[in-house]
Backbone as JSON, one array per atom type, in Angstrom:
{
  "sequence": "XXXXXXXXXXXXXXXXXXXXXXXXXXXXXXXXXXXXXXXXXXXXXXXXXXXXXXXXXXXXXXXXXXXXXXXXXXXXXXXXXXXXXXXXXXXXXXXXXXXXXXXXXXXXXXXXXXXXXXXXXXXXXXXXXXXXXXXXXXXXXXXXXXXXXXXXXXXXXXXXXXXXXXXXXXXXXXXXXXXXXXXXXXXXXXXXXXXXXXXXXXXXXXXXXXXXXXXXXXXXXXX",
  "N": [[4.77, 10.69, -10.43], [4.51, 13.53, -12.05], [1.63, 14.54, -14.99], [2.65, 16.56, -16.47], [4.92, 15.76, -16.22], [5.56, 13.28, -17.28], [4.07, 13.58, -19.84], [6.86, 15.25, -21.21], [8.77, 14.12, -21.26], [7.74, 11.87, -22.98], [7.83, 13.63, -25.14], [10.49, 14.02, -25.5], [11.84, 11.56, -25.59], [10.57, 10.89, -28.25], [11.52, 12.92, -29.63], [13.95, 12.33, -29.52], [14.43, 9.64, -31.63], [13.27, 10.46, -33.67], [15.21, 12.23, -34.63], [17.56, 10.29, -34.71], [16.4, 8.63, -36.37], [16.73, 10.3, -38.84], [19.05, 10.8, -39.12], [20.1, 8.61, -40.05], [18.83, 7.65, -42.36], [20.23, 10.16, -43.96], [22.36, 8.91, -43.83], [22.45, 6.83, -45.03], [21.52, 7.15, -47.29], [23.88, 8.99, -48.57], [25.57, 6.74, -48.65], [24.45, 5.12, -50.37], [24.48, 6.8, -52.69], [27.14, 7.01, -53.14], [27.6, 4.55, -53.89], [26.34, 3.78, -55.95], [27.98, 5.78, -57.55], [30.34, 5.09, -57.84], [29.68, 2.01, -58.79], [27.58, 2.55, -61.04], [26.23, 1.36, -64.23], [26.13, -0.99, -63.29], [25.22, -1.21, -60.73], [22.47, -0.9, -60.93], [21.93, -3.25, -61.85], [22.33, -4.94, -59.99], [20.54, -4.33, -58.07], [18.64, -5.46, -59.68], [18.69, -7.6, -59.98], [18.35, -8.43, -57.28], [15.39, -8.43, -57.14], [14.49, -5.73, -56.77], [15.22, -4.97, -54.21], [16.82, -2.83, -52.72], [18.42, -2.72, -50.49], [19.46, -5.22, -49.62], [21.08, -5.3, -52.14], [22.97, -2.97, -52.1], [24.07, -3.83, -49.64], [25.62, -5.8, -50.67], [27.21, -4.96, -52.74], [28.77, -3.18, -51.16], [30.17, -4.79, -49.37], [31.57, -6.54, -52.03], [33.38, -4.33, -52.2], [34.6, -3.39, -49.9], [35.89, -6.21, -50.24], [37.68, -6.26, -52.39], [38.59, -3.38, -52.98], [41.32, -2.41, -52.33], [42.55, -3.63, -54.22], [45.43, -3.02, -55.83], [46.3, -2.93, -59.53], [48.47, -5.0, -61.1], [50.99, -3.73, -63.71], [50.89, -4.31, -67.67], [53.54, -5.66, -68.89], [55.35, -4.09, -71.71], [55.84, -6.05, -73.54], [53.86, -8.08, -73.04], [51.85, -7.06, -73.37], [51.45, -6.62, -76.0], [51.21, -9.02, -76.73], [48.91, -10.09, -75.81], [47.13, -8.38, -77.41], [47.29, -9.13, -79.68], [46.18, -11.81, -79.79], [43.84, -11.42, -78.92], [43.43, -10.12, -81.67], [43.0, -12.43, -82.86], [41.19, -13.38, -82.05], [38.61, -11.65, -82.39], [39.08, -12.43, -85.45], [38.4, -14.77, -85.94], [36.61, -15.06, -85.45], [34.98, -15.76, -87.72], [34.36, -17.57, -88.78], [33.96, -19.27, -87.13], [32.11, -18.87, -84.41], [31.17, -19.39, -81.73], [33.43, -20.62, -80.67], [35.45, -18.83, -80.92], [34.28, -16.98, -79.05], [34.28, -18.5, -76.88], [37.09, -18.33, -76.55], [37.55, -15.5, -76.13], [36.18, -15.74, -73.5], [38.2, -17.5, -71.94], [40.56, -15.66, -72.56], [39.65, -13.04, -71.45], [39.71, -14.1, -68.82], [42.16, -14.66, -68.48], [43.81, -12.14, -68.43], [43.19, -10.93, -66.79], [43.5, -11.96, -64.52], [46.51, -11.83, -64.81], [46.65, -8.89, -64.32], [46.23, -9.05, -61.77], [43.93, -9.83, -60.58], [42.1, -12.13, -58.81], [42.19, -15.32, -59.59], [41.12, -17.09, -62.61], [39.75, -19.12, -62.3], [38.17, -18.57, -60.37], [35.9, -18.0, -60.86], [33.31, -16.34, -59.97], [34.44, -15.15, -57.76], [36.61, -13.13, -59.53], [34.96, -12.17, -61.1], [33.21, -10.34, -59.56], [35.32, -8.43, -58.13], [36.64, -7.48, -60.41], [34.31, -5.84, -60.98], [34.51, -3.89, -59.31], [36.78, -2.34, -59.57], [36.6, -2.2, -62.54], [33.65, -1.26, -63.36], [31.94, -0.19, -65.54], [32.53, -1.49, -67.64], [32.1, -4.49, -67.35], [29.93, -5.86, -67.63], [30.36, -6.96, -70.33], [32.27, -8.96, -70.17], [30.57, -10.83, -68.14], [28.68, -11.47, -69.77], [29.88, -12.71, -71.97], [30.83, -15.12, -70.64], [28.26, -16.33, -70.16], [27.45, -17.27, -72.14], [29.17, -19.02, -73.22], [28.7, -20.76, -70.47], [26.51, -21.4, -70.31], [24.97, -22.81, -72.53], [26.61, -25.39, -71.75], [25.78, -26.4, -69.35], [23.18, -26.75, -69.18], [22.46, -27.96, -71.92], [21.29, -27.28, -74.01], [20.94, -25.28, -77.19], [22.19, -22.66, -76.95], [23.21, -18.89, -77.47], [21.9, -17.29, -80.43], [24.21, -16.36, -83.24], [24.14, -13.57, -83.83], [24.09, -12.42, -81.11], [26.05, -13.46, -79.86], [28.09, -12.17, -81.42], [27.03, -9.72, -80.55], [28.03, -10.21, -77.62], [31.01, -10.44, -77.87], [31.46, -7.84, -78.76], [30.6, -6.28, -76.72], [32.17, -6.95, -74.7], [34.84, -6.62, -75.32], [35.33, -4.11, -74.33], [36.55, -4.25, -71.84], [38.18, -5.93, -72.14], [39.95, -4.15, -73.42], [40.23, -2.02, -71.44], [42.03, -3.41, -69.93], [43.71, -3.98, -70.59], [45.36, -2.0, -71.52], [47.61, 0.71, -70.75], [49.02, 1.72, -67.98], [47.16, 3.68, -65.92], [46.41, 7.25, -65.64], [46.64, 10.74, -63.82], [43.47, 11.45, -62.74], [42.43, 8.6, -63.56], [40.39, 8.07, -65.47], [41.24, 8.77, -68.44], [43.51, 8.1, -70.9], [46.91, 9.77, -71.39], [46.3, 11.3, -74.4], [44.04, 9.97, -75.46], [40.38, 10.37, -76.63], [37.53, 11.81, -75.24], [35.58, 10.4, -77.4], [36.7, 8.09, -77.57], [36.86, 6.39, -75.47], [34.33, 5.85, -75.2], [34.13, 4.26, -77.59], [36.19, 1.55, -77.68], [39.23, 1.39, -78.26], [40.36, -0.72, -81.35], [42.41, -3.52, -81.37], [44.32, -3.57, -83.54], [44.64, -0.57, -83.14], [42.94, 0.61, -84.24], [40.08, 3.2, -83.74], [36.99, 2.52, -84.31], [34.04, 0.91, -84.37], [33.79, -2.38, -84.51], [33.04, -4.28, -87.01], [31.76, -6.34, -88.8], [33.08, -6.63, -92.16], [33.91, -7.25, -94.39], [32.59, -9.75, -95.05], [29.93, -12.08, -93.24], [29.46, -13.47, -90.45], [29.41, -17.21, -89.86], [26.97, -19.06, -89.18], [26.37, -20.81, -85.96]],
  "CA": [[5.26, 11.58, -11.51], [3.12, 14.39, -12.42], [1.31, 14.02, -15.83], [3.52, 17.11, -17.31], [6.55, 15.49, -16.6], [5.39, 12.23, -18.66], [4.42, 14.06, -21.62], [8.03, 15.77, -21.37], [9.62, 12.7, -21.11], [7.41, 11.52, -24.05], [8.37, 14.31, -25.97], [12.19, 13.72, -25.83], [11.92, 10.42, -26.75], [10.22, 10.73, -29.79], [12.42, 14.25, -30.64], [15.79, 11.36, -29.9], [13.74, 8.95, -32.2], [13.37, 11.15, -34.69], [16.8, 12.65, -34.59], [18.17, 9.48, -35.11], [16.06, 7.95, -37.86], [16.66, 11.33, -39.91], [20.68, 10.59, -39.04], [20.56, 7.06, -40.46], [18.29, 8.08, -43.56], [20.82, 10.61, -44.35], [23.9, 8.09, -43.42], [22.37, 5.89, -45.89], [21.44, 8.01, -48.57], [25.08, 9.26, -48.58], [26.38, 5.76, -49.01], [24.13, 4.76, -51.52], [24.97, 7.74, -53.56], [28.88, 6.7, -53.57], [28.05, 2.88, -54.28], [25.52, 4.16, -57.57], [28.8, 6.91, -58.75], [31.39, 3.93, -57.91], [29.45, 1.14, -59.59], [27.16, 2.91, -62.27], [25.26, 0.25, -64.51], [26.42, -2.57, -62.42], [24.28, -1.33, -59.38], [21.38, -1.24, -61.25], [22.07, -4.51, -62.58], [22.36, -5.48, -58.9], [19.34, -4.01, -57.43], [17.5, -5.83, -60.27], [18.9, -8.95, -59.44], [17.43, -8.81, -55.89], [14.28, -7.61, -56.96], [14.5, -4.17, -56.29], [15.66, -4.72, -52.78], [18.25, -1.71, -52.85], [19.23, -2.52, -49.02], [19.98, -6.04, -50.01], [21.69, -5.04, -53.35], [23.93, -2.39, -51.46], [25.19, -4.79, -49.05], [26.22, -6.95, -51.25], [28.35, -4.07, -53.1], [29.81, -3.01, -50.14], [30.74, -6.29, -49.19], [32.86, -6.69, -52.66], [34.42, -2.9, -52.32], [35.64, -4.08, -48.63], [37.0, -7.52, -49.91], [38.25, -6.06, -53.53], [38.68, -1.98, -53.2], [42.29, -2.29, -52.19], [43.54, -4.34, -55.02], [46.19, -3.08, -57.02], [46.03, -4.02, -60.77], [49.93, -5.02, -62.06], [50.91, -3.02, -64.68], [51.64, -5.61, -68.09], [55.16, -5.09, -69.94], [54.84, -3.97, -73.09], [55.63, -7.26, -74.83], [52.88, -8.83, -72.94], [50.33, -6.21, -74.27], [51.39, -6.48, -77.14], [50.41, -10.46, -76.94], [47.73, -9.68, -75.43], [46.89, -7.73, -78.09], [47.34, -10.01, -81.11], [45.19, -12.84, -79.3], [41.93, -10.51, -79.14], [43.0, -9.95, -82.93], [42.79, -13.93, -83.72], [39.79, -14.28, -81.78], [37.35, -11.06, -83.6], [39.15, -13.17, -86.87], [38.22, -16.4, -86.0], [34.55, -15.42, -84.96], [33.61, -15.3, -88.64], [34.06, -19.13, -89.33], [33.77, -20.34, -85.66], [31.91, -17.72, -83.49], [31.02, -19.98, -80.73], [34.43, -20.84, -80.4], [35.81, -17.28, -80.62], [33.71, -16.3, -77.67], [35.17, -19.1, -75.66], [38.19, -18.09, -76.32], [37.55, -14.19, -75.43], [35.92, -16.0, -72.61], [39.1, -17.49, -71.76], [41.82, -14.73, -72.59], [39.98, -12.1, -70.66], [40.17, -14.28, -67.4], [43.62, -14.74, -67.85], [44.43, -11.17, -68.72], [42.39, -10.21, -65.39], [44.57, -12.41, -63.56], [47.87, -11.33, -65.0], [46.84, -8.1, -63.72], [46.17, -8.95, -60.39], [42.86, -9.88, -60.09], [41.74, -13.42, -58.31], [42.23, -16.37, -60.69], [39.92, -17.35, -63.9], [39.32, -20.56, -61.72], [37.28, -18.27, -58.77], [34.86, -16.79, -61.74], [32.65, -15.51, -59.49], [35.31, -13.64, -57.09], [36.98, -12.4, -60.51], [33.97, -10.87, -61.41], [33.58, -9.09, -58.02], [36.57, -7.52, -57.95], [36.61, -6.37, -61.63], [32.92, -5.02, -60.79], [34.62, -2.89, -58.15], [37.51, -1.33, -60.72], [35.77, -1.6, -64.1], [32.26, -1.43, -63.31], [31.51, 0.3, -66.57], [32.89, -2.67, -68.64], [32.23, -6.09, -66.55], [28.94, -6.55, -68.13], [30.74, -7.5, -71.43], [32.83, -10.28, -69.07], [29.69, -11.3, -67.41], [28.22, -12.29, -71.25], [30.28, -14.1, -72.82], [30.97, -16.17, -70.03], [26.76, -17.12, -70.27], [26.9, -17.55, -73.6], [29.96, -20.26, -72.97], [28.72, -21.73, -69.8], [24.88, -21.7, -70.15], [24.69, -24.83, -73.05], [27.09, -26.31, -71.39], [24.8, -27.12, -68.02], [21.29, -26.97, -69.86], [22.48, -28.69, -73.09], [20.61, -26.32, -74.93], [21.61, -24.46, -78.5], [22.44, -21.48, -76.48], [22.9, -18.53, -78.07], [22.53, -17.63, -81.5], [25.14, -15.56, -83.59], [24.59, -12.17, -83.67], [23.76, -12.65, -79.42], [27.29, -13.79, -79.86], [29.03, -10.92, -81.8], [27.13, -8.4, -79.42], [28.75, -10.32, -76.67], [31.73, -10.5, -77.91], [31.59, -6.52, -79.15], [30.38, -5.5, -75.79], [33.07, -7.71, -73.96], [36.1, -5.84, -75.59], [35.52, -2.87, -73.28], [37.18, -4.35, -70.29], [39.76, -6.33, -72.82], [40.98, -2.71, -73.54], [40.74, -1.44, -70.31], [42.53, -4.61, -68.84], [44.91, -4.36, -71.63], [46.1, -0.39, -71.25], [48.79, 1.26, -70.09], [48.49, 2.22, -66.23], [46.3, 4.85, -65.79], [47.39, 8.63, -65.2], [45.99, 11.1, -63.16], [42.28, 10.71, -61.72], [42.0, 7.45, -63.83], [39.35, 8.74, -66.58], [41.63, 7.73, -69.66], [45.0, 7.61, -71.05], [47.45, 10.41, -72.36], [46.36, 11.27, -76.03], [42.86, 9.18, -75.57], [39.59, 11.12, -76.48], [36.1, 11.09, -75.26], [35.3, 9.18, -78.12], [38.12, 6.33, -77.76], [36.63, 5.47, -73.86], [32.86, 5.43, -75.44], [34.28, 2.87, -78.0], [37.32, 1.18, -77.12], [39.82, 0.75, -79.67], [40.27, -2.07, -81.87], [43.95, -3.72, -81.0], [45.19, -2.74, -84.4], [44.99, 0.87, -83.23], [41.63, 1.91, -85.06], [38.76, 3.78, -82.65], [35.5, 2.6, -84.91], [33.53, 0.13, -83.59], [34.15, -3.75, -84.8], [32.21, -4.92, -87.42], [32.5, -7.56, -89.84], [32.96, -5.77, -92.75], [33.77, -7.92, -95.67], [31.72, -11.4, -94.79], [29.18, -11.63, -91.78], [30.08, -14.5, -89.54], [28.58, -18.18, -89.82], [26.09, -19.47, -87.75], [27.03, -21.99, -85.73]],
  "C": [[4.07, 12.33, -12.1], [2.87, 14.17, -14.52], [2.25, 15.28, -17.0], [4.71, 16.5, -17.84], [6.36, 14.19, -17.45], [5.4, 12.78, -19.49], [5.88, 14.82, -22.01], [8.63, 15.05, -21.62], [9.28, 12.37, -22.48], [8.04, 11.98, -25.26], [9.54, 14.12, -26.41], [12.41, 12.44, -26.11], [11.58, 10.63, -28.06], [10.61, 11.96, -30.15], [14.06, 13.11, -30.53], [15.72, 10.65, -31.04], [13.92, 9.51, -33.45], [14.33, 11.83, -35.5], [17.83, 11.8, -35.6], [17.6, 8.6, -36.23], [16.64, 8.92, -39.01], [18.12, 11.1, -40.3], [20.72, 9.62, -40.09], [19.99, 7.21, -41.76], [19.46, 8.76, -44.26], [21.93, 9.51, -44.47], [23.84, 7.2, -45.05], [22.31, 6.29, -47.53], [22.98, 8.5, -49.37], [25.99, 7.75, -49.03], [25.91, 5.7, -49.88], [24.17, 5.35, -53.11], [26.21, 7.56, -53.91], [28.51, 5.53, -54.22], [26.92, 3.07, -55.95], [26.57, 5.01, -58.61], [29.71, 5.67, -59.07], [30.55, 2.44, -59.08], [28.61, 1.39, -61.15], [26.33, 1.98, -62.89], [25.23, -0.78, -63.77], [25.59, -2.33, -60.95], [23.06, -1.61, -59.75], [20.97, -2.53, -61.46], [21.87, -5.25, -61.06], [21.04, -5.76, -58.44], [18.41, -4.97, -58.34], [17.64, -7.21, -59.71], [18.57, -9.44, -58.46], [16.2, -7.98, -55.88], [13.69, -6.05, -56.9], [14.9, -3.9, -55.13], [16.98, -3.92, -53.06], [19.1, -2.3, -51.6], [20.26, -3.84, -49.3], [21.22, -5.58, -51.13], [23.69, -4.05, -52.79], [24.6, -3.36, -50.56], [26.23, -5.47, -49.4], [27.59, -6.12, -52.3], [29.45, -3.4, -52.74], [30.58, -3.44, -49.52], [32.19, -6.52, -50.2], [33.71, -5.41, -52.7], [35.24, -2.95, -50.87], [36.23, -5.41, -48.8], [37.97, -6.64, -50.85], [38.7, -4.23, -53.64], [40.21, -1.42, -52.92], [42.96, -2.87, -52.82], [43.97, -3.48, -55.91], [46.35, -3.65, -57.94], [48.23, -3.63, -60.99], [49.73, -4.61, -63.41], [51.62, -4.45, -65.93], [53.08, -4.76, -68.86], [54.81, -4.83, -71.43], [54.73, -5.05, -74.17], [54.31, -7.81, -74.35], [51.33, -8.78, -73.39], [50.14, -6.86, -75.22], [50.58, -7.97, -77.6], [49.17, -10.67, -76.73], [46.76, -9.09, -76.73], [46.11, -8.84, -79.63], [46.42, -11.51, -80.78], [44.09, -12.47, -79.41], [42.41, -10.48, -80.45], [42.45, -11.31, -83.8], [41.42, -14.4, -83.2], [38.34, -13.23, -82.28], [38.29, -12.04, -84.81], [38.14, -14.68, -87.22], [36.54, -16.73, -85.41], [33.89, -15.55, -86.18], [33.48, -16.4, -89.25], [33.25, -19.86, -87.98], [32.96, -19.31, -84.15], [31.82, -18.42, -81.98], [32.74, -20.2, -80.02], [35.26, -19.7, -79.98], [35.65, -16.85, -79.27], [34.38, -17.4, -76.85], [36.5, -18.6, -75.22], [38.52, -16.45, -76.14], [37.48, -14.56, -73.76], [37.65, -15.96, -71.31], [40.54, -16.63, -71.24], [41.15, -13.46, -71.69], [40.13, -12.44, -69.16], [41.41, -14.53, -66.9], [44.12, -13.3, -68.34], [44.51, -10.5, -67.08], [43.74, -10.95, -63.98], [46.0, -12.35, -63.98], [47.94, -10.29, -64.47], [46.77, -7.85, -62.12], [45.07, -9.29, -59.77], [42.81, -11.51, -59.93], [42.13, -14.18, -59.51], [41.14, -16.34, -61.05], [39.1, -18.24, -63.39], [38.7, -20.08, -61.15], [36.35, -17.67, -60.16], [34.18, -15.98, -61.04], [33.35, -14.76, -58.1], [36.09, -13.12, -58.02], [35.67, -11.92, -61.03], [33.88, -9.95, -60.98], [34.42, -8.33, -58.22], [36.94, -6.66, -59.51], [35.04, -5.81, -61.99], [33.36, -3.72, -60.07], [35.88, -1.78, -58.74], [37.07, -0.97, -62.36], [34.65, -1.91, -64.25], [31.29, -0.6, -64.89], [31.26, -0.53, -68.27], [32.41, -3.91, -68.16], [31.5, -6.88, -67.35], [29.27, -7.46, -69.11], [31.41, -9.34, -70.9], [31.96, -11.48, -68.88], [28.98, -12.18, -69.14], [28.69, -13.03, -72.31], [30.81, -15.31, -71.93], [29.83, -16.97, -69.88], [27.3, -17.69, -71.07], [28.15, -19.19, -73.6], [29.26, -21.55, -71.77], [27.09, -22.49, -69.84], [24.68, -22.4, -70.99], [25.29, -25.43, -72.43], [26.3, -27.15, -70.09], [23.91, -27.45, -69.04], [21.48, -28.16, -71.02], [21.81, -28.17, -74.24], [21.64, -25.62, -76.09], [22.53, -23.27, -78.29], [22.37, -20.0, -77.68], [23.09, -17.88, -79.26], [23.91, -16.56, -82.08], [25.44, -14.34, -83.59], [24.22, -11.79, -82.11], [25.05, -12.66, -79.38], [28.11, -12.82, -79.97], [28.67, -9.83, -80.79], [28.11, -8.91, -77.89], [29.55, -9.7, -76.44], [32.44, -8.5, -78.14], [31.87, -5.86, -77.4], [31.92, -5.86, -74.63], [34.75, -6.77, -73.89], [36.52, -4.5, -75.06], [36.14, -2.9, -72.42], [38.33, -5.16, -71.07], [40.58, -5.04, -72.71], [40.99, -2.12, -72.54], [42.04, -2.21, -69.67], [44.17, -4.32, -69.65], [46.13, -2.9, -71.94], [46.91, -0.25, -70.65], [48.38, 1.78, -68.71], [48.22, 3.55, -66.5], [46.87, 6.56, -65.38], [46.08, 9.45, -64.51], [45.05, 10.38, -62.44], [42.21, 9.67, -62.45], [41.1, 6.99, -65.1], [40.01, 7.81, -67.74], [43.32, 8.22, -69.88], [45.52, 8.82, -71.74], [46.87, 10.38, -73.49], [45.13, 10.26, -76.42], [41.81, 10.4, -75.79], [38.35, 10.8, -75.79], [35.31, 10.29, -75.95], [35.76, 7.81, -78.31], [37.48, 5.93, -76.38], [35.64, 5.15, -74.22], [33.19, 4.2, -76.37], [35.72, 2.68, -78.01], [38.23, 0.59, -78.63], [40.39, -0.3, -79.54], [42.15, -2.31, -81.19], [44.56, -3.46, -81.93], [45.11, -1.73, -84.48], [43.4, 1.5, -83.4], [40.72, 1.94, -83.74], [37.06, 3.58, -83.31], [35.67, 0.92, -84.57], [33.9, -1.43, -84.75], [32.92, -4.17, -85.33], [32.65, -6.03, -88.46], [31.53, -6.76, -91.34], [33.23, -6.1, -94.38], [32.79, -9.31, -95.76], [31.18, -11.39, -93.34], [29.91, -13.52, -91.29], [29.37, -15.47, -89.93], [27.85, -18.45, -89.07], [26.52, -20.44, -87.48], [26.36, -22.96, -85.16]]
}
């Protein structure tokens, strides 16, 4: 073989080579751009969690959007809202004697709200997370913290943590109560008939009001 036709040869390998890394760069780039619009804080939250390994991090997102991306959430009946409803009101009440307790019992009521709607049982915690990472990735975090704040003394034995750690939990938590707890979604999914951009940034209270949840006559006890 004459020494042209090697370097020709050479050449078209490393122009296929090249071809195809630029393909797969793009391929990837393109996914990772859907799984950062689709998940939003919760990717970041990912990626941190493995270090910064994005490749890792993505897998593992793509993984729960192929077990969980085809679940339908059941819509609840209106009485059940409504119960729904009045349970989140006894448990912001009952955080300002008993906060620890409160948060259990957010803990609690949002894994059985999640699974009234359709999502895995309260009992799989960590495939009910998943799967409400992969429809309300904007809210989960709240989920994800008061279930520490419940389960993490309970292993360690430790004080865990203290009260106003608690109320932000419990504040932040009520984002995916009220999503979970809404009327089925219309159109693209965004927000609800007669909702504003300000009612999705803070989620209204269950007696109706759109300002954020504070304790407003007596601050809570420590517990």
């Amino acid at each position: 073989m004459s020494t042209g036709v090697m370097i020709a040869l050479i050449l078209i390998v490393v122009a296929v080579v090249a071809v195809t890394a630029v393909l797969a760069l793009r391929a990837r780039g393109t996914h990772g751009g859907g799984l950062k619009r689709r998940f939003g804080p919760e990717y970041e939250r990912t990626v941190a969690g493995y270090d910064g390994d994005v490749q890792a991090a993505e897998r593992e997102l793509t993984e729960r959007v192929e077990r969980h991306g085809g679940l339908r959430e059941r819509p609840l009946e209106p009485a059940e809202r409504e119960r729904y409803e009045a349970r989140w009101t006894a448990v912001q009440e009952r955080f300002v004697d008993s906060p620890r307790e409160a948060v259990a019992d957010a803990d609690r009521l949002i894994a059985e709200l999640a699974g009234a709607r359709g999502f895995p049982d309260g009992a799989r915690y960590e495939e009910q997370l998943a799967a409400l990472s992969v429809h309300h990735a904007d809210h989960v975090q709240g989920y994800r913290r008061v279930h520490r704040v419940v389960v993490v003394p309970a292993k360690t034995g430790s004080g865990g943590a203290g009260t106003e750690e608690m109320r932000e939990a419990l504040v932040e938590a009520r984002g995916l109560f009220a999503e979970l707890v809404a009327p089925a979604r219309q159109g693209d999914g965004r927000h609800r008939p007669g909702t504003t951009p300000d009612d999705r940034r803070t989620p209204a209270r269950p007696n109706g009001h759109g300002t954020p949840w504070a304790f407003t006559r007596r601050q809570a006890k420590g517990s």
